[in-house]
N, C-alpha and C positions, 0 to 999 in steps of 0.2 A: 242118114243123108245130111248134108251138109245145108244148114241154113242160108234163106235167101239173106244177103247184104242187103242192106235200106241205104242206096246212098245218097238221098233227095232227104231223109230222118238228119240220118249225118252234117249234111251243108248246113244245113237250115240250124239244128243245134250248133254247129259252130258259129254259125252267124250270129246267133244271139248272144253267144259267149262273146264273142267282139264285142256288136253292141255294147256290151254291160260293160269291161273293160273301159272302152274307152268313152262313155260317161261317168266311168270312177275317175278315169284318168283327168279328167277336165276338172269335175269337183274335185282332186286332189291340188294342183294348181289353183285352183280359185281358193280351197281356202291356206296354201302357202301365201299366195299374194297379199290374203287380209290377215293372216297372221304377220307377213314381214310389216305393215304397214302399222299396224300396230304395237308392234314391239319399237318401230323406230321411233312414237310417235313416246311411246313412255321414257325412250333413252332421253330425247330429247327435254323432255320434263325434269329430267334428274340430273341431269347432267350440262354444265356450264360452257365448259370449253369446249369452242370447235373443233380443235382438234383431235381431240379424245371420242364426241361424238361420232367426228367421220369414222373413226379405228372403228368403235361397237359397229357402226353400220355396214360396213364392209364386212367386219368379220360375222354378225346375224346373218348377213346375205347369205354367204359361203354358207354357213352351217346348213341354213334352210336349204339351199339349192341341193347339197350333198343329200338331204332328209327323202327332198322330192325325188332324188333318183335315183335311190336304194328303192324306195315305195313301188317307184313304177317297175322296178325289176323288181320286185317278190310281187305283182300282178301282174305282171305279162310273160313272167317266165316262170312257171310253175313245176320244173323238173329242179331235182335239189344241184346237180352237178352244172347246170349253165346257171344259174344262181350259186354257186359258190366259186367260180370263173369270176365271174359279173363281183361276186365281193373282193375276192382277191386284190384284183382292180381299180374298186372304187378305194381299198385301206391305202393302198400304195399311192396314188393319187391326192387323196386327203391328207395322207403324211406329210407329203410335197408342197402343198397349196398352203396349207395351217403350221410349216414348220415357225413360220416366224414370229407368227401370232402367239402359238403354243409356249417358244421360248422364251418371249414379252411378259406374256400372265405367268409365267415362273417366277421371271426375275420380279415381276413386281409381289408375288407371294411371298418370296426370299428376303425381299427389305424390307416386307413390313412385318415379318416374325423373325428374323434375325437381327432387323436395325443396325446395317452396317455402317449408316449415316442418315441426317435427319434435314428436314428444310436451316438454311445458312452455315451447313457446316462446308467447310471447304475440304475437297475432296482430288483426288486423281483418279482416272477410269485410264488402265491400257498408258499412250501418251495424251491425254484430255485432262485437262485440269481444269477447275471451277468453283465459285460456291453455290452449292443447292440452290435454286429458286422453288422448284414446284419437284413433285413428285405424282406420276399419272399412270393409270396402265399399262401404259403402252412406250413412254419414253420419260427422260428424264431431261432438265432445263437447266442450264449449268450458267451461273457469269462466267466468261471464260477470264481466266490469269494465264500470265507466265506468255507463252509462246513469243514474240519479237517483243515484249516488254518484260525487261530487265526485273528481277527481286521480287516475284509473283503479283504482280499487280495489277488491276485488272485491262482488261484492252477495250473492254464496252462490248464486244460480243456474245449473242447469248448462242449455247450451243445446245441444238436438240437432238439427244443420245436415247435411240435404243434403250429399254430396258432391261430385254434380253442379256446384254452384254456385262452384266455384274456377274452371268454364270461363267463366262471364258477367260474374263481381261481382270488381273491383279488390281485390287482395289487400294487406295492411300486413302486415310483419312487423317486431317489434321489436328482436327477439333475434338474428337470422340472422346472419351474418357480424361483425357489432359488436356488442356488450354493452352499448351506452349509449348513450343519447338525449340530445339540448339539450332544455334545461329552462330556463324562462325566471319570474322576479317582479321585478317592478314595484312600485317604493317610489315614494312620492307624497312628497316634502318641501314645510313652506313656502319661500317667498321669500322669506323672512329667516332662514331656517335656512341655518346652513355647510355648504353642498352639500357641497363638497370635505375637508372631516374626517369627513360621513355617507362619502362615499366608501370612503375608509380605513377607515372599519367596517365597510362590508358587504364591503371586498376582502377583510379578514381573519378575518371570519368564514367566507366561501364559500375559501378557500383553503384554511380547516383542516378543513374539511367536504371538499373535495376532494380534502385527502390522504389522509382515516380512509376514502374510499367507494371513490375511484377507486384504488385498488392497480392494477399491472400494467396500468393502462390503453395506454400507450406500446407495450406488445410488442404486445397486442392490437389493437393499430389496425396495424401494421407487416405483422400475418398478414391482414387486413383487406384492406390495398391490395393486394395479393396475389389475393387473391380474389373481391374485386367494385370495386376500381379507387378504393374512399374513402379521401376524399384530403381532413384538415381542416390549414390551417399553423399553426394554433394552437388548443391543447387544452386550452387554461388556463380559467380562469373572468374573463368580463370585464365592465366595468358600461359602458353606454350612457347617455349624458345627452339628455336632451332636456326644453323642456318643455310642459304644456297649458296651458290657459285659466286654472287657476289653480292651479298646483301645478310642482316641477320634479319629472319624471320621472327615477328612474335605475333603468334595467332592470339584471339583473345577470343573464347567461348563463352556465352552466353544466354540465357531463355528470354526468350521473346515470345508476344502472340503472333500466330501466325498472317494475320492481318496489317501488324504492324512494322515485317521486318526490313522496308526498306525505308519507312522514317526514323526506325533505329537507327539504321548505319547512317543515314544524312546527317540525324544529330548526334551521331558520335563524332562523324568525322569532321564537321563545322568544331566542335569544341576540341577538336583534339590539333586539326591545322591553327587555333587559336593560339593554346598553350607553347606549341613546337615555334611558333614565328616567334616567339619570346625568351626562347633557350637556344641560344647557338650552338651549344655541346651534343642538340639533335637536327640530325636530315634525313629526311627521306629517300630513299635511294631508289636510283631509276638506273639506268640501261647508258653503260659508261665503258670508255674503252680505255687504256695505259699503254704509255708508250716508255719505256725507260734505255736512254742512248749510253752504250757504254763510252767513258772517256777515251 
């Protein structure tokens, strides 16, 4: 014979399994809340900038809350297939909410064991250019150069970048292993000006400009090749000839810091419009038309 059903045993056993439930549920919550409150209370201790604190604290939040509601789904749902639904759900979700976060503490793992650059070196991110200020978990703090001011110098803006973005955006460093960049100007002479005595003036102007700048440049390139394989046969300053449509071009290449490249060219070209105002047999040429009428 078929046993009698208790179903007054039943209710009642379930009703206490609630109960208990959801006084787990409550002490699970009360102690996430004193656990958040203390974790923020240590970030705070350790940590200087507010802006880096707010990151932790946002991102502790998120962690904890995702903790609290994994918990409460492996207590309140006790069959393994609507708990693994239920996780499904919450990875996909977590994926979403912490991509950025996740991608941030990369990029800051990546610079600080690869050292693709360090606080003052000046750098490019993507089109971002700047020098280092700070380096933080969660972004990076650039002076910003270049943009509407001419020969990278600086504009006074500080730009706060992502750190994430060192794993997507092609990084430029100028400073890293070498101290100095090619630097290139372009003097325009006419065609009847003595190319070759302009010459002579602009080798001996960028020559004395290259002793007073480049100091110690030679050792520095020696520790160079050593360490990321640059390799120039000549490091001297030199002019290139060529010319356009209507002018002879002579470029004059050069190493400079890269800090210093647009008071180089001020004080090349201050001493070099000096010399030229004193030799007739040189002009600079500009943007000229000819007319020739047959008789």
């Amino acid at each position: 014979m078929l046993e009698k059903i208790n179903v007054p045993h039943i209710i009642n056993s379930l009703s206490v399994t609630s109960v208990s439930k959801i006084f787990l549920s409550i002490f699970l919550i009360i102690l996430l809340i004193i656990l958040k409150k203390l974790i923020h209370q240590l970030i705070r201790k350790q940590i200087k900038s507010n802006k880096t604190i707010y990151k932790w604290k946002r991102a502790t939040s998120s962690i904890l809350l995702i903790i609290g509601f994994v918990c409460l789904l492996l207590l309140w749902f006790s069959s393994f297939g609507s708990f693994t639904a239920s996780l499904g759900l919450i990875t996909a979700a977590l994926a979403f909410a912490l991509r950025d976060i996740v991608t941030d503490l990369a990029g800051y793992i990546f610079v600080v064991i690869r050292r693709p650059f360090q606080i003052s070196d000046r750098i490019q991110i993507g089109t971002t250019k700047g020098d280092v200020l700070q380096i933080e978990w969660f972004q990076i703090t650039l002076l910003e150069v270049g943009n509407w001011v001419d020969n990278d110098q600086s504009t006074g803006r500080l730009v706060y970048m992502p750190i994430g973005q060192v794993l997507t955006q092609t990084i430029f460093n100028y400073s890293a292993g070498f101290d100095w960049i090619w630097n290139e100007i372009s003097i325009l002479m006419t065609f009847e000006s003595d190319w070759e005595k302009a010459k002579k003036i602009i080798l001996t102007i960028i020559e004395k400009q290259d002793e007073q700048m480049n100091q110690n440049v030679e050792k520095k390139l020696k520790k160079a090749m050593q360490q990321h394989m640059i390799e120039y046969p000549n490091i001297k300053p030199i002019i290139y000839t060529n010319t356009t449509e209507s002018a002879i071009n002579l470029t004059v290449r050069y190493l400079c810091p890269p800090k210093k490249r647009r008071i180089s060219e001020h004080e090349f070209w201050e001493a070099l419009l000096k010399k030229f105002a004193n030799n007739p047999s040189l002009s600079l040429a500009y943007p000229t038309s000819r007319y020739v009428n047959d008789p």
